[in-house]
N, C-alpha and C positions, 0 to 999 in steps of 0.2 A: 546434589548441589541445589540447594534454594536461590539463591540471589549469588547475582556477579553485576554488582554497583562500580564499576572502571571509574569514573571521569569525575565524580566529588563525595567526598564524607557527608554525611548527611548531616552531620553537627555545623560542616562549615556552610551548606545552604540554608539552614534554617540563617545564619547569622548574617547571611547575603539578601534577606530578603530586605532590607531596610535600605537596602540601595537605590537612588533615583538611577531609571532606564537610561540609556546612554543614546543620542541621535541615532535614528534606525536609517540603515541602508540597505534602497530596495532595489533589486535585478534590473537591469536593461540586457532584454534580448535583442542579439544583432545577426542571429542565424551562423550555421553551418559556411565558413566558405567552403566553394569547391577542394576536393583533396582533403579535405582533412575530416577527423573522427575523435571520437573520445578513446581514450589512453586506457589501456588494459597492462596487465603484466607479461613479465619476460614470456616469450613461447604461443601467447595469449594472440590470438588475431581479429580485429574490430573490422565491419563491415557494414552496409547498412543492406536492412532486409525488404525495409520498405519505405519509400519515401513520399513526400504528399500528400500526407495528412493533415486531415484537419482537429488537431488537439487528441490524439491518442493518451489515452491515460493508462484504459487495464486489459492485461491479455488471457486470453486462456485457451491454450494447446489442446487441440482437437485428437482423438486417439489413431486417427491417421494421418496425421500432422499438419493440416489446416489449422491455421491460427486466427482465434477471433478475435478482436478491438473495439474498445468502447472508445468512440469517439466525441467527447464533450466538451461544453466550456461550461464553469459555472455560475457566475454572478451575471445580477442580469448588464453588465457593461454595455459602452457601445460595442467592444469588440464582437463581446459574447451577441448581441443585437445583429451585428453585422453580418454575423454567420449563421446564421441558420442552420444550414448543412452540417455540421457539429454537434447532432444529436440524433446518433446513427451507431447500428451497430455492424463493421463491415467482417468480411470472411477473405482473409488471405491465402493465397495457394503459390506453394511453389510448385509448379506441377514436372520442372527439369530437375526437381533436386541438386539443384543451382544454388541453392542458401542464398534465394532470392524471390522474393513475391512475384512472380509474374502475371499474378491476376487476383485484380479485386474485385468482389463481389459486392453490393449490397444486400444485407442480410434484414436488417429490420430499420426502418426511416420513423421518424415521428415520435419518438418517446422524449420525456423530459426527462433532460440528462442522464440517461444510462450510463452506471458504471459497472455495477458490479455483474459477471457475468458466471453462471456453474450448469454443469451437466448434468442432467442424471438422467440415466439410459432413453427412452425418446421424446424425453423433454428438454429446454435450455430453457434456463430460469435467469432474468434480467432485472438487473437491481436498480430503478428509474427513480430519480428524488424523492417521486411521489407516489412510489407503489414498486411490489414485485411482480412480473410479467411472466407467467409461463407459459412458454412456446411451444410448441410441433416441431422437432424437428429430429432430421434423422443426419449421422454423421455421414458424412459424405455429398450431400446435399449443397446447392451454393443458393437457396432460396425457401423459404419459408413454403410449407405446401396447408396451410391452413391460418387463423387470427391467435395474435398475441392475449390473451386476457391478464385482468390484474390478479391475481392469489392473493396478496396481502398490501392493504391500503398503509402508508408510512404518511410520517407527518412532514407535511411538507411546507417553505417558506420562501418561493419565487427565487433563489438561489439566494439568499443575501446572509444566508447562515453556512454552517455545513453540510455541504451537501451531498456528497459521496452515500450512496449506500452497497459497500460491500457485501460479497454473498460466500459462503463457503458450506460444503456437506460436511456432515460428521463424518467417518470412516465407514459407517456403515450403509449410508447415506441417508439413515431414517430421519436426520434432523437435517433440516436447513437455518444456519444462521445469518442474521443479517444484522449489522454495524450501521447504525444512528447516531451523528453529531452534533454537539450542542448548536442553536444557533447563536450562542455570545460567548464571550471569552471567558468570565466568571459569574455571570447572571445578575450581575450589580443591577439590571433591569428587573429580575423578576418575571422573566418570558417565560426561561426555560422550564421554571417548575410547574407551571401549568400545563406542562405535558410530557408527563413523569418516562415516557418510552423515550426522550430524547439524554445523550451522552450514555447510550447502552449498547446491547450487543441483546439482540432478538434472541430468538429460539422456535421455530415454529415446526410441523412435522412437514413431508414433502405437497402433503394435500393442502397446506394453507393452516389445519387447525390447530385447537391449543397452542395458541400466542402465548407467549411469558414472556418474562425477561431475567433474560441469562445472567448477564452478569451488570452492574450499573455503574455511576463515577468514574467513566471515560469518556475525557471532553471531547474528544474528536479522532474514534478508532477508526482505522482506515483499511491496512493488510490485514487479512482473513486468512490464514494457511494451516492445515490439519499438521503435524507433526508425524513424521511417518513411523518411528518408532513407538512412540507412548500414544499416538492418535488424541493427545492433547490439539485443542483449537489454539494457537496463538494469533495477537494482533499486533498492530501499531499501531501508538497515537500519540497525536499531536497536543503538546498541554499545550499549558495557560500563557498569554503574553503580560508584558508590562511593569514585570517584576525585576527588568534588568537582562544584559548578558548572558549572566552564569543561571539565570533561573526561569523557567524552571524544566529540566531533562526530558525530553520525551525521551521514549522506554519502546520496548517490546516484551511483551509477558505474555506465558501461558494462563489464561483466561481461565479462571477459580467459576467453578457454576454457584449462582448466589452470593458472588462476592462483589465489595463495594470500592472503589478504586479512590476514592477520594474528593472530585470534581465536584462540588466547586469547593466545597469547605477547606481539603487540606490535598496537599501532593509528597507523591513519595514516602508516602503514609501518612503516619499523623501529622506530618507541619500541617500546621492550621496558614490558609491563608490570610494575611492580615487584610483583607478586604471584605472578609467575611467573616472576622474573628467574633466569637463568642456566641455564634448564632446558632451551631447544632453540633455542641460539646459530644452527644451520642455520636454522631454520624463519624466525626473525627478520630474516635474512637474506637471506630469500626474498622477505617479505615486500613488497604493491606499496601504493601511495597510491592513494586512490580518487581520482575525477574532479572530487567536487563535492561541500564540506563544505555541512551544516546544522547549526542550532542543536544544542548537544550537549542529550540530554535531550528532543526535539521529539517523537518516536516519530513519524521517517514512516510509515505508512501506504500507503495508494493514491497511485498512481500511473498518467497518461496523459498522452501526445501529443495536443496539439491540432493536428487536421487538416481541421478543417469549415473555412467562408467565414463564418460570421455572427459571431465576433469581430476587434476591429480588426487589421489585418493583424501589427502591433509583434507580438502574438499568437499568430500561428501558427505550426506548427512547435514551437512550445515545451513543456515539461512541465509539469506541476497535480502538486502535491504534496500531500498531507491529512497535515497534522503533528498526528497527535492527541491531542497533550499528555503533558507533564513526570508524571512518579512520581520521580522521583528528582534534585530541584532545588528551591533555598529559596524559588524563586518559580516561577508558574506560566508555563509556556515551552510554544509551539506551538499548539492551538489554535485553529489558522487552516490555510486552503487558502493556497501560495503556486505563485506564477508563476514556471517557469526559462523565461529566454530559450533558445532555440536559434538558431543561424545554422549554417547546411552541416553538420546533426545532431552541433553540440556547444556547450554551454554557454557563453552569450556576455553575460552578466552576473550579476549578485548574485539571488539570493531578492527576489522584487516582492510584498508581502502583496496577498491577491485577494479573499479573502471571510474576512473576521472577525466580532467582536461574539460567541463565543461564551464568552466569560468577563465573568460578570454582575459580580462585585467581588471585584479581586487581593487585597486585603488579606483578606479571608474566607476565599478558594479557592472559590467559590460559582464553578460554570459550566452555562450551560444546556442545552451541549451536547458531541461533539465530532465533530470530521468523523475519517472513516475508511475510506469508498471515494473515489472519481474514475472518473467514465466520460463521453464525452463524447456526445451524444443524434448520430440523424441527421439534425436541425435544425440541429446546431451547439449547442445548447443542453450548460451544462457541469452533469453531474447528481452532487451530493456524499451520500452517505449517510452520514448522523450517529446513533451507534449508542446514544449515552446520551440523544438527543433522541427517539429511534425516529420518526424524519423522514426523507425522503431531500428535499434541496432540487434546485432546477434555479434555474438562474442562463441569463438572457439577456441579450442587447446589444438596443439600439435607440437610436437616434441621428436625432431629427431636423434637428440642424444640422448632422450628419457629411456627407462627400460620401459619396455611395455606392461601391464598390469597380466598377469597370466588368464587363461581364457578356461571357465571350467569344461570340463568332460562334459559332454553331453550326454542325460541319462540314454537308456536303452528301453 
């Protein structure tokens, strides 16, 4: 299977792009009240794993089940001003196996906006606006025991762009890639092409050298996740605003080495965007269809493969998406965690909502929350960090009138 396009013909977006944009409606967070949690399915049990955060975005599962957290805000607001503390990367421990943090650590202070966070045997590699940081560290540790240095300098813009920099290994872990967002919505400025590494996806090896660029024409890719069957890299990203509602999809694709995604000239392949139209007929031309439409306007976010045993089997193999909601749509869109199926590591049906509830009342824009990592525990347990709830949840299965999945033989 190449392409599984669900949610519009592509004939009927090109003819939607002539639409004037409809009044945007933008979130009011009003926080968690006590007792309550975001909505999972039947059997499915919501809980929170850790609370008190300051702006948790992205996690990543430590092999003896410490979970790490990038904690950031990014534009420089007064909010983001006001916090300082929110650019840190902390270390969670449940140490009672309580499927509850009971101890945080500070793990690294002082970087500009850390997001993207990967391991590779005794280093942690940190993905800061304005550089990749490789670490000292050993798992098990709740504290750095040497200095963070920069590996690879990225291009950086005081937050007022995008500014996420995702990190993920190849399978083998010889490459490290790293995920670069436009800073403008279609470069009707002129910024962005003056510095060609930005709406791309790095490539670089674990030492830092031979820089390239992987793949380009992705306005603002965000999920980083290997594919555990094909050891395809896939992403998510966030297009273009301003062209309306229905336009234009953000996607998740398996990420083509040397392929051109479209941004800014044209999306979803060749539409040309009419703000750009006639300016690089080649490029437009070049341009490929992503793999896997999403709601347009959802902001994915996080993204992983589920690879544990403790969800129902329909389950595994498949992707978690953290669509963390609309800025630029008349109603409030994403959200919610949703479920791709996979089958033989490719998309084998529609977007399945998984854990919602975090929009208190559409008519207001009132939300309590929104999800914005995905990582999956090594219980199997699915851990969402919601960054305007300053919660990280964990979502479990248990099933007592399920059959149980049989248990293999243990070799000899």
């Amino acid at each position: 299977m190449r392409r599984l396009l669900p949610l519009m013909m592509l004939t009927g977006a090109a003819a939607l792009a002539a639409e004037p944009p409809a009044p945007v409606k933008l979130p009011q967070v009003i926080g968690w009240p006590a007792g309550r949690t975001p909505q999972a399915p039947l059997n499915f049990r919501v809980s929170a794993f850790a609370r008190g955060l300051d702006h948790p975005r992205s996690l990543l599962v430590l092999p003896n089940g410490d979970v790490l957290v990038a904690e950031a805000r990014g534009r420089r607001t007064a909010a983001a001003l006001a916090h300082p503390s929110a650019n840190r990367v902390t270390l969670l421990r449940d140490s009672a196996g309580a499927g509850v943090a009971d101890q945080q650590f500070v793990l690294i202070d002082g970087l500009t906006r850390p997001y993207g966070l990967a391991l590779r045997r005794d280093r942690l590699y940190v993905g800061a606006s304005d550089a990749v940081y490789r670490c000292p560290f050993l798992v098990g540790q709740t504290r750095l025991h040497g200095e963070c240095r920069a590996l690879v300098a990225l291009p950086e813009d005081d937050g007022r762009g995008h500014w996420t920099r995702n990190l993920a290994f190849s399978a083998d872990e010889s490459t490290l890639f790293i995920a670069i967002g436009s800073q403008t919505n279609v470069d009707e400025e002129h910024v962005d092409e003056r510095t060609p590494e930005r709406a791309t996806i790095l490539a670089v090896r674990a030492d830092g050298q031979d820089r390239r660029i992987y793949a380009s024409g992705l306005r603002n890719p965000v999920g980083l996740a290997i594919e555990p069957v094909t050891g395809a890299l896939w992403t998510t990203v966030n297009e273009r605003d301003d062209l309306g509602d229905e336009l234009v999809a953000d996607y998740m694709t398996a990420v083509q080495k040397g392929a051109f995604y479209g941004w800014p000239y044209a999306y979803l392949g060749t539409h040309e965007d009419p703000r750009r139209r006639g300016e690089h007929p080649e490029l437009v031309a070049r341009a490929i269809e992503p793999d896997f439409l999403l709601p347009p306007h959802a902001s994915p976010l996080g993204l992983a493969f589920y690879g544990r045993a403790q969800f129902p089997k329909t389950m595994r193999g498949g992707a978690f998406v953290a669509l963390h909601g609309s800025s630029n749509h008349s109603q409030l869109v994403g959200y919610k965690v949703v479920h791709v199926p996979f089958v033989n590591g490719h998309p084998a049906g529609p977007p399945q909502d998984f854990l919602t509830g975090f929009v208190q009342d559409e008519a207001s824009g009132t939300v309590y929350g929104r999800p914005a990592g995905v990582a999956v525990a090594v219980d199997g347990a699915l851990l969402v960090a919601d960054d305007a709830g300053n919660t990280i949840w964990r979502v479990t299965f248990k099933c007592a009138a399920c059959t149980p999945d049989p248990v293999p033989a243990r070799r000899r």
